[in-house]
Biopython code that builds the backbone (N, CA, C, O; Angstrom):
import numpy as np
from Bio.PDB.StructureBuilder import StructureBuilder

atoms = [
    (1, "UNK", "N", (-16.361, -23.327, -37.129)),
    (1, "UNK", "CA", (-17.583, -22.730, -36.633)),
    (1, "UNK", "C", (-17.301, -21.707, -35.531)),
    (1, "UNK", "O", (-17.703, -20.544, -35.566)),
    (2, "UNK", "N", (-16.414, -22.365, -34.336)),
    (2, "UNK", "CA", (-16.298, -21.669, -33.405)),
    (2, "UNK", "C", (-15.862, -20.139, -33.631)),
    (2, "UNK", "O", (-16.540, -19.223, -33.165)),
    (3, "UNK", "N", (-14.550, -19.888, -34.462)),
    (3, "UNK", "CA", (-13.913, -18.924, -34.950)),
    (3, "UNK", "C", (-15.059, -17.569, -35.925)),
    (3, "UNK", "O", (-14.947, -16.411, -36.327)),
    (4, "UNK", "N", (-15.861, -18.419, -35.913)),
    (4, "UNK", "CA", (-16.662, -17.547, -37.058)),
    (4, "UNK", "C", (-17.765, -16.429, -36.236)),
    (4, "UNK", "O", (-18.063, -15.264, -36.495)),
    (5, "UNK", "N", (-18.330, -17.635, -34.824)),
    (5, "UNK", "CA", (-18.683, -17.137, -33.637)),
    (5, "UNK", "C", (-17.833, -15.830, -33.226)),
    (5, "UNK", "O", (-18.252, -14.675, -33.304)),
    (6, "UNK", "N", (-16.797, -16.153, -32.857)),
    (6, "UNK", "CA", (-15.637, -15.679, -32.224)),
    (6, "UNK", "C", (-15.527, -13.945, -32.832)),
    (6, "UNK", "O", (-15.303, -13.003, -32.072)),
    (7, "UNK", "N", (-15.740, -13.797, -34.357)),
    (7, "UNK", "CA", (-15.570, -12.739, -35.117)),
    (7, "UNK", "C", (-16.988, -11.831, -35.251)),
    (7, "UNK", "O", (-17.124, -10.674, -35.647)),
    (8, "UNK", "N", (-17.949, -12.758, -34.790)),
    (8, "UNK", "CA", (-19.175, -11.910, -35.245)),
    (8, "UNK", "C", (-19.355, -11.534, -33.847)),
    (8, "UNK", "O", (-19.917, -10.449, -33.994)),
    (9, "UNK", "N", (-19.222, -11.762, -32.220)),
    (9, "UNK", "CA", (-19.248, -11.442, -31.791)),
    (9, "UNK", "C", (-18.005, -10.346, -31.116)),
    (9, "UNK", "O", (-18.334, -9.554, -30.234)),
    (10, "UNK", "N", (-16.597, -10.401, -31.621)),
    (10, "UNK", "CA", (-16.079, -8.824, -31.834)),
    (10, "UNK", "C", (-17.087, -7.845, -32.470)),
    (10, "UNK", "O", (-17.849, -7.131, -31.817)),
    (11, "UNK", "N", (-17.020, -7.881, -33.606)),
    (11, "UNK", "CA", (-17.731, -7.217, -34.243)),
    (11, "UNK", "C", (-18.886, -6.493, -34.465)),
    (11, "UNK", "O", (-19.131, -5.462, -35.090)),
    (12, "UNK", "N", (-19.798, -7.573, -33.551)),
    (12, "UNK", "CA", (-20.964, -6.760, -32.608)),
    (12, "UNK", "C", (-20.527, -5.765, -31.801)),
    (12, "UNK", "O", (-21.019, -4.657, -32.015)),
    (13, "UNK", "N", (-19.700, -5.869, -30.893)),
    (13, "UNK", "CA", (-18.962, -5.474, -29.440)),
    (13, "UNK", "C", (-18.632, -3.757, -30.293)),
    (13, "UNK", "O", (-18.975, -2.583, -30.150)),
    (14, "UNK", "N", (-17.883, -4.471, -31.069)),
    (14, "UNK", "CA", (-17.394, -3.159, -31.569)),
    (14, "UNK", "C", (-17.731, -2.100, -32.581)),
    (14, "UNK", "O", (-16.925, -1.271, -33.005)),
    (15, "UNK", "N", (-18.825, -2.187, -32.884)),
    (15, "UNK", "CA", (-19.888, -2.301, -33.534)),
    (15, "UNK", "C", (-21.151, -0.706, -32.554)),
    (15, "UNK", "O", (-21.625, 0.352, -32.967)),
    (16, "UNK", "N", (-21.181, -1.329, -31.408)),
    (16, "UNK", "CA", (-21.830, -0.941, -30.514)),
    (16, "UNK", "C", (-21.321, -0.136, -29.745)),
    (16, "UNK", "O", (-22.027, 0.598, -29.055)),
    (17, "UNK", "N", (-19.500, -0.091, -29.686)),
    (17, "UNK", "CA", (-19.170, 0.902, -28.724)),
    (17, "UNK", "C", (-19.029, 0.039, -27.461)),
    (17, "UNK", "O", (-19.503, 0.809, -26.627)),
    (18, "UNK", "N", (-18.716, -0.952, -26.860)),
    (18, "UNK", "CA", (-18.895, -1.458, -25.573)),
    (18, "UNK", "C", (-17.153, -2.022, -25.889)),
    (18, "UNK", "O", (-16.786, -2.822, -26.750)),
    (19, "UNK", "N", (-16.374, -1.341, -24.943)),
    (19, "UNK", "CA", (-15.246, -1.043, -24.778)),
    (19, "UNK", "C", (-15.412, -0.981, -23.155)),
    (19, "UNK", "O", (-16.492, -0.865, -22.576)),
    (20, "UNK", "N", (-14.129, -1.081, -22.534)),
    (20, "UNK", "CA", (-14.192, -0.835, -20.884)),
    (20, "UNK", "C", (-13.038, 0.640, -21.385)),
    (20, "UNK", "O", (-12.377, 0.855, -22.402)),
    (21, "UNK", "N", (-13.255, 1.447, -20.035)),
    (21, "UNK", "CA", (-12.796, 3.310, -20.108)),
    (21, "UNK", "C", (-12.369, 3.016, -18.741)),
    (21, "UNK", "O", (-13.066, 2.673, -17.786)),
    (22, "UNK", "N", (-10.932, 3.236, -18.817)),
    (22, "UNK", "CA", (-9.597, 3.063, -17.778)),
    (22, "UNK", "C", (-10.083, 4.412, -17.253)),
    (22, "UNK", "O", (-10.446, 5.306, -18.017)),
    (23, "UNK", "N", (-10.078, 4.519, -16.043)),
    (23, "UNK", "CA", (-10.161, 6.536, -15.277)),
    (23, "UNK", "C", (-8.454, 6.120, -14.727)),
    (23, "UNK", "O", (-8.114, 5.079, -14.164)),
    (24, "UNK", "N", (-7.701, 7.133, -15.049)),
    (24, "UNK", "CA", (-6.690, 7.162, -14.200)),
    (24, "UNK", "C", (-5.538, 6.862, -14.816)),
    (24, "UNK", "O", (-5.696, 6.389, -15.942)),
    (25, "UNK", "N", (-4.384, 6.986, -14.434)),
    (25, "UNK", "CA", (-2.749, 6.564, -15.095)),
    (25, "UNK", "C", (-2.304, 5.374, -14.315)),
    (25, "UNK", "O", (-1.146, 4.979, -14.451)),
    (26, "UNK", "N", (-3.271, 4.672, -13.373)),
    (26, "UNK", "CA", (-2.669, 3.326, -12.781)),
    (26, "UNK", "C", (-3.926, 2.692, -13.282)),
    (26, "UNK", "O", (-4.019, 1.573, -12.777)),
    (27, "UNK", "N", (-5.093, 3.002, -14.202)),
    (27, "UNK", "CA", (-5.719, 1.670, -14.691)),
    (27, "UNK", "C", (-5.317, 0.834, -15.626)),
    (27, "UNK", "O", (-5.712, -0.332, -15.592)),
    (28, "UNK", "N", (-4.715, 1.147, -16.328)),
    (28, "UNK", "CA", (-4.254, -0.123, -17.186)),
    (28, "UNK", "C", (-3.427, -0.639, -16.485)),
    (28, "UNK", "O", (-3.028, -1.676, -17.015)),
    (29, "UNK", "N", (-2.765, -0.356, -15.158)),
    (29, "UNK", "CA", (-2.022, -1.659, -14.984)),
    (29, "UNK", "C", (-3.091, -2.309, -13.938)),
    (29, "UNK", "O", (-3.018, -3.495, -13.617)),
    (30, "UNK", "N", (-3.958, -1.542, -13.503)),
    (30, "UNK", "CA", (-4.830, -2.748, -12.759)),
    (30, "UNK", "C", (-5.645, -3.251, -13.638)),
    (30, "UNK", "O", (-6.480, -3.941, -13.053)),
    (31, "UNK", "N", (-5.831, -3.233, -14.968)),
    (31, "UNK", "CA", (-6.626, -3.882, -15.773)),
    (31, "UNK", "C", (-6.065, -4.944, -15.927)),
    (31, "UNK", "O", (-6.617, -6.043, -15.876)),
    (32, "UNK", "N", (-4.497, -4.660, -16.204)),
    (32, "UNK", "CA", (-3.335, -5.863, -16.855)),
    (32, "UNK", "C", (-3.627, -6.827, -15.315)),
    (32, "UNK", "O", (-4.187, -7.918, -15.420)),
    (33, "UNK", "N", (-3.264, -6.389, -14.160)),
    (33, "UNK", "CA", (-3.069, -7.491, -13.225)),
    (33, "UNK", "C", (-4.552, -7.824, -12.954)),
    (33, "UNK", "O", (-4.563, -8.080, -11.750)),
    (34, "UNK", "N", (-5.418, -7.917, -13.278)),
    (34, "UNK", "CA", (-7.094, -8.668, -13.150)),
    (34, "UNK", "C", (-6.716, -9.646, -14.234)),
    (34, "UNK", "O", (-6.955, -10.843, -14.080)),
    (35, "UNK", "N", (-6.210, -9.244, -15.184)),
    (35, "UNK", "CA", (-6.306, -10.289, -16.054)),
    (35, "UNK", "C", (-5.208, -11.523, -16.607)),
    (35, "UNK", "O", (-5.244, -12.594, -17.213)),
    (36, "UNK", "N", (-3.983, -10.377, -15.805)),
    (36, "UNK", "CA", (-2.765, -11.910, -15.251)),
    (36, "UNK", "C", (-3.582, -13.015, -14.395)),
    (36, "UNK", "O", (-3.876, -14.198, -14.564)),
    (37, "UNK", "N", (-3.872, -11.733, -13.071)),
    (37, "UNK", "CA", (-3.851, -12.858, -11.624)),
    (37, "UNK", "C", (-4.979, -13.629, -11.880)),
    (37, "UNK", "O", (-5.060, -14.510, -11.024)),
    (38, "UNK", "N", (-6.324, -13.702, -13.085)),
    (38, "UNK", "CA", (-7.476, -14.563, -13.494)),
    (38, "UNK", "C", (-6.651, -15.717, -14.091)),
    (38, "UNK", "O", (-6.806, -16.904, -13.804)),
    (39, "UNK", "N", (-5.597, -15.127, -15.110)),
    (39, "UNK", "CA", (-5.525, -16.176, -16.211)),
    (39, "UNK", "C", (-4.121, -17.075, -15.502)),
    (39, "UNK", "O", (-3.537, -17.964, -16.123)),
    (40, "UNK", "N", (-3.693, -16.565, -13.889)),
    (40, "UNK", "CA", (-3.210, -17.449, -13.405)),
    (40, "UNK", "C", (-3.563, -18.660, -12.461)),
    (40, "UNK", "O", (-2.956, -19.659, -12.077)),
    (41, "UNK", "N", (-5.075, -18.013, -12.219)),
    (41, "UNK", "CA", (-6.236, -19.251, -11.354)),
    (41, "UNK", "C", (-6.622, -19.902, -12.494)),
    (41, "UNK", "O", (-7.051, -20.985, -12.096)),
    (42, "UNK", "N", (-6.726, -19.852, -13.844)),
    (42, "UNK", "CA", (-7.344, -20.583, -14.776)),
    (42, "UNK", "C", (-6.290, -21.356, -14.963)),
    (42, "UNK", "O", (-6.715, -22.494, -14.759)),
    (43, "UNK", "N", (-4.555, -21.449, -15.374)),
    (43, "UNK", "CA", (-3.741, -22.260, -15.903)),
    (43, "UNK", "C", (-3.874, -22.386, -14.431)),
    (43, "UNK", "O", (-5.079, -22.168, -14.313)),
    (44, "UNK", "N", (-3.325, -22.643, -12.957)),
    (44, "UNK", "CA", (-3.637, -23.562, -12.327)),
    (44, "UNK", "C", (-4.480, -24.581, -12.383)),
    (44, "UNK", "O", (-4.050, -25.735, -12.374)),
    (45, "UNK", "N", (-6.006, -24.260, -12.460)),
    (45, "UNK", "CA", (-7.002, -25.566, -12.551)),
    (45, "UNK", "C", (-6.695, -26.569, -13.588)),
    (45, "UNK", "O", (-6.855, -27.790, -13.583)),
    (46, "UNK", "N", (-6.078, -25.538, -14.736)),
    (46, "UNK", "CA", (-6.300, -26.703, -16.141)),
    (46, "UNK", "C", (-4.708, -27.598, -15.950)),
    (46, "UNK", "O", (-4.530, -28.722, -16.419)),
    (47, "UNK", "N", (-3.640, -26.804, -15.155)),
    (47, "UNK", "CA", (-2.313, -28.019, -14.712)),
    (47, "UNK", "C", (-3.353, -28.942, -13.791)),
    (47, "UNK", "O", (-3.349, -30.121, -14.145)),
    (48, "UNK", "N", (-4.012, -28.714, -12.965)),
    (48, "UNK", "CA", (-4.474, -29.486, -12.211)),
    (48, "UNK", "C", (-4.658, -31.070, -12.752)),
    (48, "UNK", "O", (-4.301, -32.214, -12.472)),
    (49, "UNK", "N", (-5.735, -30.078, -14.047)),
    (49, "UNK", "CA", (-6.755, -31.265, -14.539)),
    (49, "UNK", "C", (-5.669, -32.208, -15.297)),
    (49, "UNK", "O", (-6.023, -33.387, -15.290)),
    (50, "UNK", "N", (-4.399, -31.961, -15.963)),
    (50, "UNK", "CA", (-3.470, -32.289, -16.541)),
    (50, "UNK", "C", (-2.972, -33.444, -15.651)),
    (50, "UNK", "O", (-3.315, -34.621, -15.760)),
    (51, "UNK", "N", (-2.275, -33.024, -14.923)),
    (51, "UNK", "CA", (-1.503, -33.860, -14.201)),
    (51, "UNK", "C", (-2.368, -35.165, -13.211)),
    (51, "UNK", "O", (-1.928, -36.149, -12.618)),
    (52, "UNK", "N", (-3.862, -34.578, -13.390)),
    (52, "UNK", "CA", (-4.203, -36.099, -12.822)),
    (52, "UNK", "C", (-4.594, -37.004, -13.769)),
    (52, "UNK", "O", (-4.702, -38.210, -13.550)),
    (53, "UNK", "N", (-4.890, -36.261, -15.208)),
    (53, "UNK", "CA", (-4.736, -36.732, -16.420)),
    (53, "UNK", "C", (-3.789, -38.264, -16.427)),
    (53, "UNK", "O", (-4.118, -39.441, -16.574)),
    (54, "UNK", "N", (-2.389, -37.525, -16.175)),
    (54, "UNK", "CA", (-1.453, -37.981, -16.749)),
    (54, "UNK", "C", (-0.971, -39.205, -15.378)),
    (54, "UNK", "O", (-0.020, -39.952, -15.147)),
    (55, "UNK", "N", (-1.976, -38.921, -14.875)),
    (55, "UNK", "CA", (-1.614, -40.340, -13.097)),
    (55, "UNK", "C", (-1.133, -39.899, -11.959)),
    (55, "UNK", "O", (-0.837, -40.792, -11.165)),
    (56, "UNK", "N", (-0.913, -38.550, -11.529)),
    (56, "UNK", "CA", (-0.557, -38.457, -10.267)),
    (56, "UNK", "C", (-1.757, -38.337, -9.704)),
    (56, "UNK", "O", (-2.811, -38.000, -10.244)),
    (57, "UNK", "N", (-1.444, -38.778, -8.015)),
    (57, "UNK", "CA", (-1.896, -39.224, -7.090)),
    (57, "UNK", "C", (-2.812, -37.972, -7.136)),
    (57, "UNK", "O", (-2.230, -36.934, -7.451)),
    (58, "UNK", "N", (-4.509, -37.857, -6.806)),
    (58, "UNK", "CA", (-5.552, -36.572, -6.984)),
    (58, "UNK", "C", (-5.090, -35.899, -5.572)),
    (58, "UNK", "O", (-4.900, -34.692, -5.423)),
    (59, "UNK", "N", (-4.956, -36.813, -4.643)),
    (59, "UNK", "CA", (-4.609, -36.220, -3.566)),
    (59, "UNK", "C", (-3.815, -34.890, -3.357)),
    (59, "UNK", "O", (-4.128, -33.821, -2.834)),
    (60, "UNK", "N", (-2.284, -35.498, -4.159)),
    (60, "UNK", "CA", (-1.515, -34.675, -4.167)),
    (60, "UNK", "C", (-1.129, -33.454, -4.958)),
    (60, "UNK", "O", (-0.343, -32.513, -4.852)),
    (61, "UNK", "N", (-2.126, -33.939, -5.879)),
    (61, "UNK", "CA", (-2.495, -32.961, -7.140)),
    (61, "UNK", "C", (-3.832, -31.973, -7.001)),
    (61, "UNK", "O", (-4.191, -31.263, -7.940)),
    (62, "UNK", "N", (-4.405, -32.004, -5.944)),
    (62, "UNK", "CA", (-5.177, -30.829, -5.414)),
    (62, "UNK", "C", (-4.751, -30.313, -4.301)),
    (62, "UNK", "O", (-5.179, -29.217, -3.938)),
    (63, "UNK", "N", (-3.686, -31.123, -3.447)),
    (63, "UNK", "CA", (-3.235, -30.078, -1.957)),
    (63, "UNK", "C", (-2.203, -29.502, -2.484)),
    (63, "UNK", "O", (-1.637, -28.799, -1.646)),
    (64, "UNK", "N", (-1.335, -29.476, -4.262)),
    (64, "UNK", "CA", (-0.286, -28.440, -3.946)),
    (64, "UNK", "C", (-0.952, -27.766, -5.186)),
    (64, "UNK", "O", (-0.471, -26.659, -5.429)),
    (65, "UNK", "N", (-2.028, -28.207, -6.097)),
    (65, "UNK", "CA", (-2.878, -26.695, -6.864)),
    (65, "UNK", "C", (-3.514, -26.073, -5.675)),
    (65, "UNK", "O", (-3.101, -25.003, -5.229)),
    (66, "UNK", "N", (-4.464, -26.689, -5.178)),
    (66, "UNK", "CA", (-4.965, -25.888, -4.391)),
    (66, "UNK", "C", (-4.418, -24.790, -3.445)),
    (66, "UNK", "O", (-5.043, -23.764, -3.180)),
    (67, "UNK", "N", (-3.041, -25.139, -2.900)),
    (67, "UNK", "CA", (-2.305, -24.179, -2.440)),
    (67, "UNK", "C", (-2.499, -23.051, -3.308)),
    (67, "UNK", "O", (-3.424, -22.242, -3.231)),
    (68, "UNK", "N", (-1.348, -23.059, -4.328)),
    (68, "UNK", "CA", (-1.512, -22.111, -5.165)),
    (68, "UNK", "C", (-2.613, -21.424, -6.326)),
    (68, "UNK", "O", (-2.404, -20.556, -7.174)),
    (69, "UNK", "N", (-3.986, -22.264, -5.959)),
    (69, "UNK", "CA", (-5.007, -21.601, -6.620)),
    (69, "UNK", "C", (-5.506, -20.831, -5.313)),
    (69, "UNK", "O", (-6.016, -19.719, -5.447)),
    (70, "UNK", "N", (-5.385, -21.334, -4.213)),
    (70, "UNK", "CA", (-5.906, -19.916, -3.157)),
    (70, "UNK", "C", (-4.695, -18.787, -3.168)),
    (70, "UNK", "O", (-5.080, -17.844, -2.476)),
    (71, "UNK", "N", (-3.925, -18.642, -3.477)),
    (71, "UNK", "CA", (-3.022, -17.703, -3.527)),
    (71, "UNK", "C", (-3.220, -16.887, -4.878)),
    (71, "UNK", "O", (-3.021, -15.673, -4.924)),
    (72, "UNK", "N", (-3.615, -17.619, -5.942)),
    (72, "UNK", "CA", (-4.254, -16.804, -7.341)),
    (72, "UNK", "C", (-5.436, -15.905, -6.676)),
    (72, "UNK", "O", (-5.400, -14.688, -6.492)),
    (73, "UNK", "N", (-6.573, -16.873, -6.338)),
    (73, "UNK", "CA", (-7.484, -16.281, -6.080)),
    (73, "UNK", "C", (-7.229, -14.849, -5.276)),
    (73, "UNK", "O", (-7.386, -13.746, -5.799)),
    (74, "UNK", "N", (-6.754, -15.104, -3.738)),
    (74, "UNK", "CA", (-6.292, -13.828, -3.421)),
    (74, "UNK", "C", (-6.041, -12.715, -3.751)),
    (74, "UNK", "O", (-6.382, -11.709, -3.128)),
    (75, "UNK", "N", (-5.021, -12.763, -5.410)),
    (75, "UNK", "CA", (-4.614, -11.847, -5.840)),
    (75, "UNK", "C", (-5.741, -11.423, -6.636)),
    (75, "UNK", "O", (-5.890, -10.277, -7.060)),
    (76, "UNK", "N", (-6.517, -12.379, -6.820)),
    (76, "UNK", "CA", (-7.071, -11.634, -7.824)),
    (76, "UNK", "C", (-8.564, -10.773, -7.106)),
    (76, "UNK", "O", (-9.296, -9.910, -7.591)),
    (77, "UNK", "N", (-8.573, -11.314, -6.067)),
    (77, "UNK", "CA", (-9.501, -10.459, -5.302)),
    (77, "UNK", "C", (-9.093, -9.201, -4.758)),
    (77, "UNK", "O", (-9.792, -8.383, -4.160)),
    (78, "UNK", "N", (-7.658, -9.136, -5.086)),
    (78, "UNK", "CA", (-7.250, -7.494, -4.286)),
    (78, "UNK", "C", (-7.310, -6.619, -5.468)),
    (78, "UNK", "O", (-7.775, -5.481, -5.401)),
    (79, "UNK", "N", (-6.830, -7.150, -6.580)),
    (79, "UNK", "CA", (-7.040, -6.660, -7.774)),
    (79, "UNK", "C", (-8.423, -6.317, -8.084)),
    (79, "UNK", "O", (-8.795, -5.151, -8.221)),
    (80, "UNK", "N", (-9.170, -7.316, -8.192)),
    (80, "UNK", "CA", (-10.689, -7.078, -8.236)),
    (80, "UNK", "C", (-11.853, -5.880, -7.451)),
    (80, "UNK", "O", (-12.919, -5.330, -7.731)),
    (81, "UNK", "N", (-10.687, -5.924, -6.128)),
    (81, "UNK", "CA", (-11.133, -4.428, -5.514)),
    (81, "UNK", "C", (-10.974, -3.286, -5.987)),
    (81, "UNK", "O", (-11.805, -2.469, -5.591)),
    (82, "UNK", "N", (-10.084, -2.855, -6.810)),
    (82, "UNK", "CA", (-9.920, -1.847, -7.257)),
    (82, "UNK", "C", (-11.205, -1.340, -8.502)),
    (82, "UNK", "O", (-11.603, -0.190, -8.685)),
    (83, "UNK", "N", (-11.553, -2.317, -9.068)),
    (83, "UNK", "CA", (-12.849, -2.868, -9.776)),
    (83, "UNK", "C", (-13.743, -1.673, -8.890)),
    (83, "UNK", "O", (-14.002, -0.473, -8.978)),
    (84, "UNK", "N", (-14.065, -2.970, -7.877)),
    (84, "UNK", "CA", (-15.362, -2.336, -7.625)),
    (84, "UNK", "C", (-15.284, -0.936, -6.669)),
    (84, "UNK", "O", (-16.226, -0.498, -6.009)),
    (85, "UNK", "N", (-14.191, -0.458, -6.741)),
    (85, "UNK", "CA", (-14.015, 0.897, -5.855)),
    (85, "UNK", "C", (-14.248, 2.186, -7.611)),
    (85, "UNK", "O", (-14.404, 3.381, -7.862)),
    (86, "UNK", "N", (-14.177, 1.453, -8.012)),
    (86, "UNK", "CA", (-14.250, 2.457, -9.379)),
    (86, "UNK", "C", (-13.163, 2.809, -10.355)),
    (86, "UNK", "O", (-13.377, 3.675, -11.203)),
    (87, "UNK", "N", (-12.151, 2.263, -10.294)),
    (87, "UNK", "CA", (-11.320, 2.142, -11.260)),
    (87, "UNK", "C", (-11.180, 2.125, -12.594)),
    (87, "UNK", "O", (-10.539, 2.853, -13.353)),
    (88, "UNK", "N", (-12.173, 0.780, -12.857)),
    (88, "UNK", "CA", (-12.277, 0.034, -14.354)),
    (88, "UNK", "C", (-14.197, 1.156, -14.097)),
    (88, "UNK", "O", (-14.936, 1.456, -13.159)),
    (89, "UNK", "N", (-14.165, 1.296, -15.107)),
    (89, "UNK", "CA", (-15.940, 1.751, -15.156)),
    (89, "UNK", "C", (-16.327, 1.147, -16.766)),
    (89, "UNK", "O", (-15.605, 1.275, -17.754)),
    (90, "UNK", "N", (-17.582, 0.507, -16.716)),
    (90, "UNK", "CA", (-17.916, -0.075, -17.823)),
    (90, "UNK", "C", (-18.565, 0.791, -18.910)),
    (90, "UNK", "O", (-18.750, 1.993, -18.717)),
    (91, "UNK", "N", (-18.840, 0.308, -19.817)),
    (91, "UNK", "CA", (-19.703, 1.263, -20.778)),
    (91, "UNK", "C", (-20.612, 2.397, -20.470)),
    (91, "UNK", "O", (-20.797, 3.605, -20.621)),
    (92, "UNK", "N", (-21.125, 1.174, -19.890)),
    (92, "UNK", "CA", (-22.776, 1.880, -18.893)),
    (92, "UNK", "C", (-22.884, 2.384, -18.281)),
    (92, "UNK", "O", (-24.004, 2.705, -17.882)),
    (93, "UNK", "N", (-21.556, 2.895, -17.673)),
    (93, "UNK", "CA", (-21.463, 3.879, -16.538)),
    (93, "UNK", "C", (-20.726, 5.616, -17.163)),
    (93, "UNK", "O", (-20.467, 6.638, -16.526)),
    (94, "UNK", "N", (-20.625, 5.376, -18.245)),
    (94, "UNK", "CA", (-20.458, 6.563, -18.757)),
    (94, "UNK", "C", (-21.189, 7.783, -18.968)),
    (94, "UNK", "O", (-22.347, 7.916, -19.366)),
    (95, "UNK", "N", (-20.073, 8.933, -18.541)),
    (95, "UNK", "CA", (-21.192, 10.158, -18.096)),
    (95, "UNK", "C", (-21.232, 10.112, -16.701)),
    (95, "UNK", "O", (-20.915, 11.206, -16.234)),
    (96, "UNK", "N", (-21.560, 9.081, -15.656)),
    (96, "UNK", "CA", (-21.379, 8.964, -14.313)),
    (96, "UNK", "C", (-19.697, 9.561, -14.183)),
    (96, "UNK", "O", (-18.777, 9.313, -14.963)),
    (97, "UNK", "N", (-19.646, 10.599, -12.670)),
    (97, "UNK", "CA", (-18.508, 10.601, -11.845)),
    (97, "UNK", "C", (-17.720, 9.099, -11.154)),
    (97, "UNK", "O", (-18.403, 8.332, -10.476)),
    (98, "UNK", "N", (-16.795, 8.922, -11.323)),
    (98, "UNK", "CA", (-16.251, 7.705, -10.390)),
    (98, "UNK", "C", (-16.109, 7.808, -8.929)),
    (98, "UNK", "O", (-15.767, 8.805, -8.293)),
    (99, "UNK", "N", (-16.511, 6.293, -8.353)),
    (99, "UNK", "CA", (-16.580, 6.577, -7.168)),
    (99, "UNK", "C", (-15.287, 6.857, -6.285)),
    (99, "UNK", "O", (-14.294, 6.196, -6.589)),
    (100, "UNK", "N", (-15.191, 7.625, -5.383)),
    (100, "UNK", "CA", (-14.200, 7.777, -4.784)),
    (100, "UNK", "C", (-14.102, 6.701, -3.293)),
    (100, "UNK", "O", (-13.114, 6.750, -2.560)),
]
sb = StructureBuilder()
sb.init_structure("model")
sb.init_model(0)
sb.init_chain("A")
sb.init_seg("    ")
for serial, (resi, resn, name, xyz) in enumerate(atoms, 1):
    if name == "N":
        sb.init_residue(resn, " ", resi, " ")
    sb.init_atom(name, np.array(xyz, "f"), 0.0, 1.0, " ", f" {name:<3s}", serial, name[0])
structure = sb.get_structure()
């Protein structure tokens, strides 16, 4: 079922034209690192959820994710600035100048 979801909503997407439009010769790599430094706060939480799964102490299994999920986060908020300074511009903003 899920997969079938999964295809009809590409297909809408693309369908419609709703693509994200890189401005610049350093956006794709700030596209790439938004979507490392996310998908490295996401495999943190889910080791999290793992390892207390599997019996370690919650204690100790949220003071050393949590370390390193505030250090994801971080990154991904410096990254994320570049976002909202105008970097990444969405569909909808096409035709608009980027902000400087």
């Amino acid at each position: 079922m899920w997969p079938l979801v999964n295809w009809l909503l590409a297909a809408r997407h693309a369908r419609r034209g709703d693509r994200v439009r890189l401005i610049g010769t350093r956006s794709p790599a700030g596209a790439y690192g938004i979507a490392v430094s996310l998908l490295m706060a996401i495999t943190t939480l889910l080791a999290a959820l793992v390892a207390i799964q599997w019996g370690y102490s919650p204690v100790i299994v949220i003071a050393v994710n949590g370390f390193f999920f505030i250090i994801d986060c971080i990154f991904f908020a410096a990254k994320l600035d570049k976002t909202v300074r105008g970097r990444l511009v969405s569909a909808a903003a096409r035709g608009r100048p980027s902000p400087s």
